[in-house]
N, CA, C and O atoms as a Tripos MOL2 file, in Angstrom:
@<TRIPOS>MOLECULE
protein
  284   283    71     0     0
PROTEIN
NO_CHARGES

@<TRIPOS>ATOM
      1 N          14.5870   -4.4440   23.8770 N.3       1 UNK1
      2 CA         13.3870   -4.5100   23.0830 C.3       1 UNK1
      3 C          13.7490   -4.1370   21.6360 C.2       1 UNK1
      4 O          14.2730   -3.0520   21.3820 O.2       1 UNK1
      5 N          13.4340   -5.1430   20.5930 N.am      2 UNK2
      6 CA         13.2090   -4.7010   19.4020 C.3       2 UNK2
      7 C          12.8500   -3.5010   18.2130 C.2       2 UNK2
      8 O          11.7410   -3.4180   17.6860 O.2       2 UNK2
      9 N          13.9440   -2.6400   17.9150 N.am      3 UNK3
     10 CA         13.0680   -1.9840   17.7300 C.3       3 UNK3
     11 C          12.2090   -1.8160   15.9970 C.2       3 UNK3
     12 O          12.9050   -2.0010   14.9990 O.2       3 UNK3
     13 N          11.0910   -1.5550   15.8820 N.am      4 UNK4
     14 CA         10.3480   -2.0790   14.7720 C.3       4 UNK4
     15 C          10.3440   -0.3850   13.6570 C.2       4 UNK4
     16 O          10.6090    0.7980   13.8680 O.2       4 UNK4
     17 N          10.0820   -0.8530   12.9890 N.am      5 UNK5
     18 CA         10.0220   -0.0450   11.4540 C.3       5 UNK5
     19 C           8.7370    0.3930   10.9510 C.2       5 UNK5
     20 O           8.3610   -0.2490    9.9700 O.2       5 UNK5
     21 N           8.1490    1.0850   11.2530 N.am      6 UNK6
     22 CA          6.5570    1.5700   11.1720 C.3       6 UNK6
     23 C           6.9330    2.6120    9.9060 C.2       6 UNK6
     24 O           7.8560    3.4100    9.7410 O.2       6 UNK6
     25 N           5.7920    2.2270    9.1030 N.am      7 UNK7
     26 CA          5.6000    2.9880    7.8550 C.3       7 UNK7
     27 C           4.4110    4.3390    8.1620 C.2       7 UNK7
     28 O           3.3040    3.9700    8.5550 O.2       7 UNK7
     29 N           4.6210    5.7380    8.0010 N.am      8 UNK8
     30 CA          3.3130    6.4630    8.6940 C.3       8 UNK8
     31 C           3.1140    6.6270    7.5200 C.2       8 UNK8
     32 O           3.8670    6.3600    6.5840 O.2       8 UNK8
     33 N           2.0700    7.0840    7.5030 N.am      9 UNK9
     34 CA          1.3500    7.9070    6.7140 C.3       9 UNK9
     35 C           1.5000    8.9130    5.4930 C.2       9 UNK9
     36 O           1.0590    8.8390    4.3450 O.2       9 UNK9
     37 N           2.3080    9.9270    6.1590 N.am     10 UNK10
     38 CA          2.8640   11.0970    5.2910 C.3      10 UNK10
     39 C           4.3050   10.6190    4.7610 C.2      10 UNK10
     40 O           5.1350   11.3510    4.2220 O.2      10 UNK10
     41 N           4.4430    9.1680    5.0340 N.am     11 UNK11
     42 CA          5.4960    8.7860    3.8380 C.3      11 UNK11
     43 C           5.0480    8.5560    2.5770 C.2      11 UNK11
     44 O           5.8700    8.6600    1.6670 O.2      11 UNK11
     45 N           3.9670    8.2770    2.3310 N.am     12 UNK12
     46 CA          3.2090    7.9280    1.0430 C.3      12 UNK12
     47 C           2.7550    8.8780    0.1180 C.2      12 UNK12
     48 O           3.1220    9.8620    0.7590 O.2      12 UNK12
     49 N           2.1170    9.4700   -1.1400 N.am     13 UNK13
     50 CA          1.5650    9.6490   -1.8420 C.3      13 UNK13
     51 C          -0.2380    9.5160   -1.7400 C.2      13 UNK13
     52 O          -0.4370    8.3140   -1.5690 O.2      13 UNK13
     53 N          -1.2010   10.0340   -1.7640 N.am     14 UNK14
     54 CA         -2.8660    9.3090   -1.4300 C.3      14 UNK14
     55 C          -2.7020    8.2720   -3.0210 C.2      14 UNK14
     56 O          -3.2050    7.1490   -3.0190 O.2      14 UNK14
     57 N          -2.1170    8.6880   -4.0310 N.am     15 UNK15
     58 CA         -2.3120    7.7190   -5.0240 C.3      15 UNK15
     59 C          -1.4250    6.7660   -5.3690 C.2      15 UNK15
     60 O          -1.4530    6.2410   -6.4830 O.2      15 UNK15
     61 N          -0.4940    6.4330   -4.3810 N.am     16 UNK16
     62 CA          0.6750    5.2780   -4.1610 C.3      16 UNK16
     63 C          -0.3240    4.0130   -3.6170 C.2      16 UNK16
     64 O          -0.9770    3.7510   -2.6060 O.2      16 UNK16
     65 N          -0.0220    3.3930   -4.9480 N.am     17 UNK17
     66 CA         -0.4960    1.5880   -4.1450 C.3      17 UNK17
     67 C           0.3730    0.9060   -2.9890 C.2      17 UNK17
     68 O           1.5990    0.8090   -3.0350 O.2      17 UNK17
     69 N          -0.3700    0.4860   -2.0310 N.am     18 UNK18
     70 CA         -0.0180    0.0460   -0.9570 C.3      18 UNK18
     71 C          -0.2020   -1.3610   -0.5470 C.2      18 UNK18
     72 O          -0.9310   -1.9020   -1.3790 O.2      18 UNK18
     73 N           0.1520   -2.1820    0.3870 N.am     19 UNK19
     74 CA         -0.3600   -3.2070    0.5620 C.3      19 UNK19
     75 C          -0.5740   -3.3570    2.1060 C.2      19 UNK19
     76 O           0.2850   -2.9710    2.8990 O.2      19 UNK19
     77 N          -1.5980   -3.8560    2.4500 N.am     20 UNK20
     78 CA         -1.9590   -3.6290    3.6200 C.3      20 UNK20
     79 C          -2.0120   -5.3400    4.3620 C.2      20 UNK20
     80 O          -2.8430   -6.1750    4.0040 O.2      20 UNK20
     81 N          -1.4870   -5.4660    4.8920 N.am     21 UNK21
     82 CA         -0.7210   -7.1410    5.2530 C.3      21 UNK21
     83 C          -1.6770   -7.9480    5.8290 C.2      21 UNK21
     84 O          -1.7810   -9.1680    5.6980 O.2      21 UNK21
     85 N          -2.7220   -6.8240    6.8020 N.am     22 UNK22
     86 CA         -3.3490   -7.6950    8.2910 C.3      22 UNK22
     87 C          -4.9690   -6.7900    7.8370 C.2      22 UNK22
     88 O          -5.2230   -5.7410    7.2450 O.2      22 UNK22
     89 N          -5.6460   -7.6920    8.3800 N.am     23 UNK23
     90 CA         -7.0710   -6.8520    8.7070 C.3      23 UNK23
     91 C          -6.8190   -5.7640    9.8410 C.2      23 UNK23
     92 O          -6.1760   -5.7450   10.8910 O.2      23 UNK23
     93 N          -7.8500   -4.6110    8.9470 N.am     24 UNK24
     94 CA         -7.9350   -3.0800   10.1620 C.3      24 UNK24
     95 C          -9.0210   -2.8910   10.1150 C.2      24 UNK24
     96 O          -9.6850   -2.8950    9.0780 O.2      24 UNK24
     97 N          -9.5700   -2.6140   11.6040 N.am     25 UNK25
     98 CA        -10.8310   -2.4390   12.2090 C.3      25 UNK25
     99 C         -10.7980   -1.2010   12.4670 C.2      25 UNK25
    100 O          -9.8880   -0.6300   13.0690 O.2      25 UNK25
    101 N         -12.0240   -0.5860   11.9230 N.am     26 UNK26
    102 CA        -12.0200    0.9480   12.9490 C.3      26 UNK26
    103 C         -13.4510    0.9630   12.9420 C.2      26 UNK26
    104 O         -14.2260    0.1270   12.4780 O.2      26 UNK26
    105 N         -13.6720    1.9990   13.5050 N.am     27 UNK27
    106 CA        -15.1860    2.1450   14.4250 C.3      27 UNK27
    107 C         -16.1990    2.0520   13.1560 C.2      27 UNK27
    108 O         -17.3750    1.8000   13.4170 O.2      27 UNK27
    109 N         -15.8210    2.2380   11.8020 N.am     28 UNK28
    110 CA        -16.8840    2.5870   10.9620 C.3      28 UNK28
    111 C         -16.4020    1.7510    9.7390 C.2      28 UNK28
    112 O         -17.0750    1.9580    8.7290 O.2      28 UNK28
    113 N         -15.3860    0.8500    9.6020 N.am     29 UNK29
    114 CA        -15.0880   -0.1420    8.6790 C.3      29 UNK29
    115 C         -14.1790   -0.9720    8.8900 C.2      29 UNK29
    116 O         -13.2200   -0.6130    9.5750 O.2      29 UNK29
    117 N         -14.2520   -2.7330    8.1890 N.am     30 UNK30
    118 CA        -13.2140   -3.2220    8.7030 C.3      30 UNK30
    119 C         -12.6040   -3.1880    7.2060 C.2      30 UNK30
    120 O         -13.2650   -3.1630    6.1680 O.2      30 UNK30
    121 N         -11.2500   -3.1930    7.3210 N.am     31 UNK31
    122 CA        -10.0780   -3.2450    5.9460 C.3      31 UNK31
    123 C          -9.4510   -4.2190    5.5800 C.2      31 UNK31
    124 O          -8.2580   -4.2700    5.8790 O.2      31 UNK31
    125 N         -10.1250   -5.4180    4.7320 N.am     32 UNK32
    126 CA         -9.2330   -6.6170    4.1930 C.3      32 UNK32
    127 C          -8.1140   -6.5930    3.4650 C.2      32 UNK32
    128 O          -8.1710   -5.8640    2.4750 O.2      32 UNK32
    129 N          -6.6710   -7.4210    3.7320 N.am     33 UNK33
    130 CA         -5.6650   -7.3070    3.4760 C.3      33 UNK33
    131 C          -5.7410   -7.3670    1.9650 C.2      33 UNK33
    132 O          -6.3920   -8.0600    1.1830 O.2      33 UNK33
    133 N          -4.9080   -6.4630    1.8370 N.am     34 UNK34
    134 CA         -4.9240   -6.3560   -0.1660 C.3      34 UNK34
    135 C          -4.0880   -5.4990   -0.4930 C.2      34 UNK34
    136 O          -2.9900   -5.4780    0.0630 O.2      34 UNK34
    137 N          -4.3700   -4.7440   -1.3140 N.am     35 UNK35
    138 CA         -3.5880   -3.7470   -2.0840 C.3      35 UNK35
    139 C          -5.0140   -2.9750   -2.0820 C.2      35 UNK35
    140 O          -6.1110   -3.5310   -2.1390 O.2      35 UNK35
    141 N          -4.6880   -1.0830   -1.9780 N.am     36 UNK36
    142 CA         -5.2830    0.1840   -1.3540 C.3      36 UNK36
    143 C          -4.2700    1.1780   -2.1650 C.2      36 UNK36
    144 O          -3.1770    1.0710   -2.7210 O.2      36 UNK36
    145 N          -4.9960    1.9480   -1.9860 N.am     37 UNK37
    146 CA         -4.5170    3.4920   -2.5440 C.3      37 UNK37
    147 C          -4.1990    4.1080   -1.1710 C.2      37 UNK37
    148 O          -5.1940    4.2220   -0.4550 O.2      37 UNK37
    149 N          -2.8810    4.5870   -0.5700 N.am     38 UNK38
    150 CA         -2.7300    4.9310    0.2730 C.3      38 UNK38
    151 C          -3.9660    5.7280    0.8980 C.2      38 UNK38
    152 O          -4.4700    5.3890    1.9690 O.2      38 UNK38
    153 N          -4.2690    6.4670    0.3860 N.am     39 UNK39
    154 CA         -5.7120    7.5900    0.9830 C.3      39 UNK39
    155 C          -6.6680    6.8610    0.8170 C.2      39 UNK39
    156 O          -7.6970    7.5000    0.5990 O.2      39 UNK39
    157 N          -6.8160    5.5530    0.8250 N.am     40 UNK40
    158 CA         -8.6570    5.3830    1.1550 C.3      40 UNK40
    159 C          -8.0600    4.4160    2.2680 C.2      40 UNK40
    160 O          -8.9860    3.6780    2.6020 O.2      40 UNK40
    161 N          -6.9140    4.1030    2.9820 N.am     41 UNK41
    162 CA         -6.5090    3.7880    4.2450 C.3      41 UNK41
    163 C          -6.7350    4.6750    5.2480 C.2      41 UNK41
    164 O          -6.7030    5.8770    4.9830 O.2      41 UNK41
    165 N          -7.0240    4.1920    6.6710 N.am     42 UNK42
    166 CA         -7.1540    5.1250    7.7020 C.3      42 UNK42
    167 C          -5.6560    5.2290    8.0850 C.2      42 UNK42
    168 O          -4.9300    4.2760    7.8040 O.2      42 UNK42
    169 N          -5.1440    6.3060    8.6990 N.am     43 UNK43
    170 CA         -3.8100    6.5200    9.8480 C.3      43 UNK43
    171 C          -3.8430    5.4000   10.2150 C.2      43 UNK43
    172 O          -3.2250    4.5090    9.6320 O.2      43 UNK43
    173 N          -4.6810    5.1790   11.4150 N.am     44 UNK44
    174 CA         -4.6970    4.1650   12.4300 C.3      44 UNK44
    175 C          -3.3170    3.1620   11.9260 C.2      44 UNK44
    176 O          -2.2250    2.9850   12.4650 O.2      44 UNK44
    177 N          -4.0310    2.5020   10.3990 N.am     45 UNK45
    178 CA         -3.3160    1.0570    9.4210 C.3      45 UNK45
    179 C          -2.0070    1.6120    9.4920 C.2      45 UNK45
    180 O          -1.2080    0.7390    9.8310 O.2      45 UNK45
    181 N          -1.3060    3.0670    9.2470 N.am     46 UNK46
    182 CA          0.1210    3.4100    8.9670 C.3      46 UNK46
    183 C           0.9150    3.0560   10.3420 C.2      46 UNK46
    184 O           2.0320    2.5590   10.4850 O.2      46 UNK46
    185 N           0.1090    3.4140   11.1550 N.am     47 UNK47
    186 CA          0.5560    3.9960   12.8270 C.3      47 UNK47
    187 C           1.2900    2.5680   13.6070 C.2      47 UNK47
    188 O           2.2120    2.2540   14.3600 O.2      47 UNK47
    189 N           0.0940    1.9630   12.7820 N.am     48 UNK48
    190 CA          0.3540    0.2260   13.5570 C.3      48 UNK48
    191 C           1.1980   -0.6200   12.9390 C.2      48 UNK48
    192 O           1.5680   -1.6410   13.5200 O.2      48 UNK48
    193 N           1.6330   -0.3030   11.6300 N.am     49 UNK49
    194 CA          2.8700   -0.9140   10.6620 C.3      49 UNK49
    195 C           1.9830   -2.1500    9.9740 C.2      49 UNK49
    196 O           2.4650   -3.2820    9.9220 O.2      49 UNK49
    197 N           0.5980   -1.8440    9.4270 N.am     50 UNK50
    198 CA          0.4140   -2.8510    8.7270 C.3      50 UNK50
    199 C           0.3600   -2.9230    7.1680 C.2      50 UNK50
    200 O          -0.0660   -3.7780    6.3920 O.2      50 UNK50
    201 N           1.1310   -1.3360    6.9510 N.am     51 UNK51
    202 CA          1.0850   -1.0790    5.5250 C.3      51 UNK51
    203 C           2.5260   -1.4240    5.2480 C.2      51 UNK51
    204 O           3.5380   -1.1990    5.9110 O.2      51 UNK51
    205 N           2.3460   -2.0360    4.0810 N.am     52 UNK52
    206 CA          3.9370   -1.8940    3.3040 C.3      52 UNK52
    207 C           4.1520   -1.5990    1.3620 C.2      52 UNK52
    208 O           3.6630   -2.0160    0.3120 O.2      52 UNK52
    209 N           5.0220   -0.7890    1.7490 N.am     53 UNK53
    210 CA          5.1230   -1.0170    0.0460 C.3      53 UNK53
    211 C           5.1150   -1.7040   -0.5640 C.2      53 UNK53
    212 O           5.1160   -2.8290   -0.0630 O.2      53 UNK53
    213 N           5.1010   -1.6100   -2.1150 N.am     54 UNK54
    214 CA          4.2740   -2.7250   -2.9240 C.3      54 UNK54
    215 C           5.9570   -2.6050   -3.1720 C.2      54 UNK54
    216 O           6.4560   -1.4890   -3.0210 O.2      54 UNK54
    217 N           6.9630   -3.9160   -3.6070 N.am     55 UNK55
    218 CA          8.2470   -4.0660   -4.2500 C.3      55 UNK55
    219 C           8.2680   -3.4170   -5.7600 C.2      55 UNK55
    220 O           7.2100   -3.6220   -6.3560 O.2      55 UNK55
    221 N           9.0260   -2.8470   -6.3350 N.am     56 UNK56
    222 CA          9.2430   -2.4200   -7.5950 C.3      56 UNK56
    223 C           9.5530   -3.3730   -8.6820 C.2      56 UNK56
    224 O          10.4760   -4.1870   -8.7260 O.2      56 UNK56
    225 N           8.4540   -3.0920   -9.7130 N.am     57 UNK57
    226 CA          7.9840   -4.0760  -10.8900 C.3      57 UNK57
    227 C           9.4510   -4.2880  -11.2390 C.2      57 UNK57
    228 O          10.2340   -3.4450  -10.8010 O.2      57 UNK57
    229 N          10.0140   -5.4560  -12.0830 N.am     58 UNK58
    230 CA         11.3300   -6.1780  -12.8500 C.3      58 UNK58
    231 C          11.0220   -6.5930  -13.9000 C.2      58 UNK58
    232 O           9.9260   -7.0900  -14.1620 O.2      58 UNK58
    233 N          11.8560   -6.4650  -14.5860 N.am     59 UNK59
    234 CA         11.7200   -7.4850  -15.5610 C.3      59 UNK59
    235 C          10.7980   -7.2240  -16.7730 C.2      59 UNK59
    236 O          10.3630   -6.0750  -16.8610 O.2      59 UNK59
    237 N          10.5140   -7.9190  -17.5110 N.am     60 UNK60
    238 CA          9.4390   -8.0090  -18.8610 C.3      60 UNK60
    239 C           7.8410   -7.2500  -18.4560 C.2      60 UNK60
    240 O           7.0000   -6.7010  -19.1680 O.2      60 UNK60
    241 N           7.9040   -7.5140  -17.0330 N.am     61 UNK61
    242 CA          6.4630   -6.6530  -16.1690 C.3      61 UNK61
    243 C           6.6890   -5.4840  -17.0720 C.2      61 UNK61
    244 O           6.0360   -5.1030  -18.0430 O.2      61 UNK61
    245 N           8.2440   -4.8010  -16.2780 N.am     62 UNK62
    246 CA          7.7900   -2.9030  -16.4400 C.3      62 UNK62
    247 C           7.9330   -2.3580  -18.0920 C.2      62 UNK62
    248 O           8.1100   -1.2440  -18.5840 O.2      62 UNK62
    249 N           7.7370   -3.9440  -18.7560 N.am     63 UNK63
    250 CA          8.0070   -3.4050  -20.0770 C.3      63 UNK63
    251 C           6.5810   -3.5540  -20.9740 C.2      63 UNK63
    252 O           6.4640   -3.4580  -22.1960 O.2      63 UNK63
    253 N           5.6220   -3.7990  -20.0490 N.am     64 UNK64
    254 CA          4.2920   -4.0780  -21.1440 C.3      64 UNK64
    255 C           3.5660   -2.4370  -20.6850 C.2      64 UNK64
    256 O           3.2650   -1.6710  -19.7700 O.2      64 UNK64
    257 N           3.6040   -2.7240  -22.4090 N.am     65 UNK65
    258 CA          2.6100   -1.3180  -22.4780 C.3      65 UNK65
    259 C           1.1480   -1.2410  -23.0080 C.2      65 UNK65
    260 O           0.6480   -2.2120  -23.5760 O.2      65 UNK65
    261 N           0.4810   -0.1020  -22.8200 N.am     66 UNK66
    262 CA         -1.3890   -0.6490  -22.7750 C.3      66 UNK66
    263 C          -1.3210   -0.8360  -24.3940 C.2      66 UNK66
    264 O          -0.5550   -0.4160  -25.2610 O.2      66 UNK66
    265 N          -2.4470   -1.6390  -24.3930 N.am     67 UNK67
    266 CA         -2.3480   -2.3340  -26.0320 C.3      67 UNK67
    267 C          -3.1350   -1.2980  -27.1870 C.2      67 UNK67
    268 O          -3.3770   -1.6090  -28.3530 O.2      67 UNK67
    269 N          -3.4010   -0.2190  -26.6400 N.am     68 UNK68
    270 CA         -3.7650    0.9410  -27.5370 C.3      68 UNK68
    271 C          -2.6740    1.7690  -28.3150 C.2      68 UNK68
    272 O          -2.7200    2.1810  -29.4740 O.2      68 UNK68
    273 N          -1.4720    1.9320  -27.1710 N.am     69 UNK69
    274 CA         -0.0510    2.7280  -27.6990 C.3      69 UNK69
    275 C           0.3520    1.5380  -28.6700 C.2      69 UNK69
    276 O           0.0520    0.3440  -28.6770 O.2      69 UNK69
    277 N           1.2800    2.4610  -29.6230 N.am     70 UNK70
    278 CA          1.9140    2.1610  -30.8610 C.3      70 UNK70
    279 C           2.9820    1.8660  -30.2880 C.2      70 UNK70
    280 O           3.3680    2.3900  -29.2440 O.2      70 UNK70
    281 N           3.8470    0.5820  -31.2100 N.am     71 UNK71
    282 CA          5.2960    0.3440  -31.0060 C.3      71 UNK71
    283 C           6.5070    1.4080  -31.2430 C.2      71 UNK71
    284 O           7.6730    1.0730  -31.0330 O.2      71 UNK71
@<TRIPOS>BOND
     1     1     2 1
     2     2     3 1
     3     3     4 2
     4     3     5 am
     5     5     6 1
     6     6     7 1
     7     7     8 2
     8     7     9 am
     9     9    10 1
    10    10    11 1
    11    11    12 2
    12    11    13 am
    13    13    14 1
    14    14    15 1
    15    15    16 2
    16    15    17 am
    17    17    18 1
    18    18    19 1
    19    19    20 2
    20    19    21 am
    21    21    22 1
    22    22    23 1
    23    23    24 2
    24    23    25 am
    25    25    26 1
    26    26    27 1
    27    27    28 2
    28    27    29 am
    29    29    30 1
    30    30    31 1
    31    31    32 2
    32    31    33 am
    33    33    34 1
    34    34    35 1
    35    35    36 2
    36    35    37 am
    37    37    38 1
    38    38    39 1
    39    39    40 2
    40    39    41 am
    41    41    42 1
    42    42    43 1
    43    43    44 2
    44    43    45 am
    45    45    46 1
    46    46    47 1
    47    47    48 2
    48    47    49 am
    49    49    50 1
    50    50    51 1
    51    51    52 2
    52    51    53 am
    53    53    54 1
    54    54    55 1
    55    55    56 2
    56    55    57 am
    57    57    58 1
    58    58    59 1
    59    59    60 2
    60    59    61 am
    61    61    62 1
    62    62    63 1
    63    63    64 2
    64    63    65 am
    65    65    66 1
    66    66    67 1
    67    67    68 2
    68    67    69 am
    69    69    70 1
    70    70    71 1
    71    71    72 2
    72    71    73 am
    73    73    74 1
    74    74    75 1
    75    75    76 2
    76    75    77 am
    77    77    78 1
    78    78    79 1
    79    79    80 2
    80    79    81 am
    81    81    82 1
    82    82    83 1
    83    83    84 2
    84    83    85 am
    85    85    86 1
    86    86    87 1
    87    87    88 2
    88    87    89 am
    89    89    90 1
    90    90    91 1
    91    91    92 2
    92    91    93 am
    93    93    94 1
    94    94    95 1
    95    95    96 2
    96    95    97 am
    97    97    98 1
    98    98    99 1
    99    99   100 2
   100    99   101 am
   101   101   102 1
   102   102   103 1
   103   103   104 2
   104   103   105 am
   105   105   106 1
   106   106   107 1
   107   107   108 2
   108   107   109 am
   109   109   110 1
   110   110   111 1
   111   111   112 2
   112   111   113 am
   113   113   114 1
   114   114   115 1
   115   115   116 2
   116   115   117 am
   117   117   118 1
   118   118   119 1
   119   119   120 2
   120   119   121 am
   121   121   122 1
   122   122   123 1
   123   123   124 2
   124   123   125 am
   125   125   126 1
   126   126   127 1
   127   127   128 2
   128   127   129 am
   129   129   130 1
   130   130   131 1
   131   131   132 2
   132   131   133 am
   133   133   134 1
   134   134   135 1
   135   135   136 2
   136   135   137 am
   137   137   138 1
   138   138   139 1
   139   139   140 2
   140   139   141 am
   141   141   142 1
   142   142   143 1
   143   143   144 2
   144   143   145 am
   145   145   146 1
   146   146   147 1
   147   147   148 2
   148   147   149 am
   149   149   150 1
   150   150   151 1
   151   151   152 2
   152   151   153 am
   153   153   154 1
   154   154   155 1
   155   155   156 2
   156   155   157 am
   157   157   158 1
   158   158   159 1
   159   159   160 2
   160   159   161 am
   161   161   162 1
   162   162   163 1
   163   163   164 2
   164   163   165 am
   165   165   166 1
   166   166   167 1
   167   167   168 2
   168   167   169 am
   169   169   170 1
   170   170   171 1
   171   171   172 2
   172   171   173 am
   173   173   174 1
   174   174   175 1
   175   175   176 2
   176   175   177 am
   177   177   178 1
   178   178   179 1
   179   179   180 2
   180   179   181 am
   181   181   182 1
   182   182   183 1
   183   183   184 2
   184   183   185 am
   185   185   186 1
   186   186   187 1
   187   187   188 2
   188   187   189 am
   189   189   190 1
   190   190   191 1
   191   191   192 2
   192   191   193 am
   193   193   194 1
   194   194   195 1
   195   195   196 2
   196   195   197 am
   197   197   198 1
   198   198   199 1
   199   199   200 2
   200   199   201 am
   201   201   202 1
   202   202   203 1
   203   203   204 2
   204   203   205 am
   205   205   206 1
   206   206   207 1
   207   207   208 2
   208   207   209 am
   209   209   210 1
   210   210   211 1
   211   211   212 2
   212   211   213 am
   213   213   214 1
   214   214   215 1
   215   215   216 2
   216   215   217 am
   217   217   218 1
   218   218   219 1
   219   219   220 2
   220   219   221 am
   221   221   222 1
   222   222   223 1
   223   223   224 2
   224   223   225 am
   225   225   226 1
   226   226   227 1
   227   227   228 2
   228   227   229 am
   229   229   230 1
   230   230   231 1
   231   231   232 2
   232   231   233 am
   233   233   234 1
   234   234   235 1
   235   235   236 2
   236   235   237 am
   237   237   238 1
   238   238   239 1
   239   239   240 2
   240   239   241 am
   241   241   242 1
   242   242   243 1
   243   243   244 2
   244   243   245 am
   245   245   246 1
   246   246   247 1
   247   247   248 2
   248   247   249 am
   249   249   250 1
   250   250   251 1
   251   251   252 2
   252   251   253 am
   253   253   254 1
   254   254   255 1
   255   255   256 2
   256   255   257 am
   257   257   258 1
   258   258   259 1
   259   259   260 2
   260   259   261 am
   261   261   262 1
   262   262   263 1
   263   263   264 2
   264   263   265 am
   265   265   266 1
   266   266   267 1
   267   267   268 2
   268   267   269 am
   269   269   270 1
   270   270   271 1
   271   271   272 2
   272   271   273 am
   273   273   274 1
   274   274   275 1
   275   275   276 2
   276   275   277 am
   277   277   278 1
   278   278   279 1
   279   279   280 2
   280   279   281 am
   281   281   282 1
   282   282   283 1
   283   283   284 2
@<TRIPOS>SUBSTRUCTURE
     1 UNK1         2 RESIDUE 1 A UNK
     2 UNK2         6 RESIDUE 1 A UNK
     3 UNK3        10 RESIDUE 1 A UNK
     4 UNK4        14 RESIDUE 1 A UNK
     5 UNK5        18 RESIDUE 1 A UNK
     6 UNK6        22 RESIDUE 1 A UNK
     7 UNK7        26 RESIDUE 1 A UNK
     8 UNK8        30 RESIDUE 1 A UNK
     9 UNK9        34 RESIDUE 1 A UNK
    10 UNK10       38 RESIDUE 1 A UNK
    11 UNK11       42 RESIDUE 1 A UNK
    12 UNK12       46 RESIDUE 1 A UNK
    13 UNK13       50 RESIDUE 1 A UNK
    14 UNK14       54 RESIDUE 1 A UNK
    15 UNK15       58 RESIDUE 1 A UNK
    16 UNK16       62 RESIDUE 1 A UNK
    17 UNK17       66 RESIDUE 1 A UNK
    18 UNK18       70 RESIDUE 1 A UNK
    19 UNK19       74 RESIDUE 1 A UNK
    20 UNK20       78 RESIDUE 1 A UNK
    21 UNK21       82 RESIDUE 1 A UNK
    22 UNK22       86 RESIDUE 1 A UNK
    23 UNK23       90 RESIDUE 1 A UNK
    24 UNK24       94 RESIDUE 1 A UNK
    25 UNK25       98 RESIDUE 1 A UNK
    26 UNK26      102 RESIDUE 1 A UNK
    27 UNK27      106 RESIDUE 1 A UNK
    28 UNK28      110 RESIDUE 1 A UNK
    29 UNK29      114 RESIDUE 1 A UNK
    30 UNK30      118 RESIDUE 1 A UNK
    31 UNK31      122 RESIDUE 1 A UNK
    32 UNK32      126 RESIDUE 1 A UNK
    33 UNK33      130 RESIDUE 1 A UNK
    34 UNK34      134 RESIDUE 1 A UNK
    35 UNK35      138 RESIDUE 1 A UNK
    36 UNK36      142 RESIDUE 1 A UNK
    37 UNK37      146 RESIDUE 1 A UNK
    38 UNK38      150 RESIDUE 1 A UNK
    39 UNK39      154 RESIDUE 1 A UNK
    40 UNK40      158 RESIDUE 1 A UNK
    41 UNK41      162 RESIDUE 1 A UNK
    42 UNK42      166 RESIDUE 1 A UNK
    43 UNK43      170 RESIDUE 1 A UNK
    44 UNK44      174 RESIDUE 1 A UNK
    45 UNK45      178 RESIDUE 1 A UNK
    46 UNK46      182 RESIDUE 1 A UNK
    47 UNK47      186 RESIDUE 1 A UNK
    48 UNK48      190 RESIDUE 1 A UNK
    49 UNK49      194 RESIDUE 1 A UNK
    50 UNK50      198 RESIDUE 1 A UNK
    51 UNK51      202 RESIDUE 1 A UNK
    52 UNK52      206 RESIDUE 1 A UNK
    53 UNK53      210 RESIDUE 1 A UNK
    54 UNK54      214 RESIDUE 1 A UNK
    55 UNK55      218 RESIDUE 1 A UNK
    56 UNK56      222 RESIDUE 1 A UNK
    57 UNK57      226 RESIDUE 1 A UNK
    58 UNK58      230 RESIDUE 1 A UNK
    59 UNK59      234 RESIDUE 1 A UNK
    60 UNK60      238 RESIDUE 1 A UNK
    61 UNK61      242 RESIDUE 1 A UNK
    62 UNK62      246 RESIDUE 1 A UNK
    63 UNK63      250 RESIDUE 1 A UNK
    64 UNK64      254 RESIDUE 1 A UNK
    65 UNK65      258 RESIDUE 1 A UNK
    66 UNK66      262 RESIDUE 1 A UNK
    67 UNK67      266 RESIDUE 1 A UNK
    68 UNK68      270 RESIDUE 1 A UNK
    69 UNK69      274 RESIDUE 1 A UNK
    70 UNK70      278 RESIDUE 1 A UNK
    71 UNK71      282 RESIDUE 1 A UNK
């Protein structure tokens, strides 16, 4: 048997963006796949491996800065 790579919970940060791959159902909300702030995810989403990290920005991305700061 395969064995699989589950992301939990207390690997994250509550203010680490996440991406959450699959719809999660729990008794009191369902969770459309997107991007989440680790803490407004339930466990359940970590437990079941449907979270994954977001890949690290490259390139000309990690170089724009907010258009208020000075050069």
């Amino acid at each position: 048997m395969p064995s699989e790579h589950h992301l939990f919970y207390g690997r994250f940060a509550p203010t680490e963006v996440v991406v959450l791959r699959q719809a999660c159902f729990t008794p009191s909300r369902m969770f459309e796949p997107g991007t989440y702030f680790a803490g407004q995810l339930p466990g359940v989403a970590f437990e079941m491996g449907l979270v994954d990290k977001l890949p690290p920005v490259r390139g000309k991305s990690a170089e724009i800065r907010p258009q208020n700061s000075e050069p």
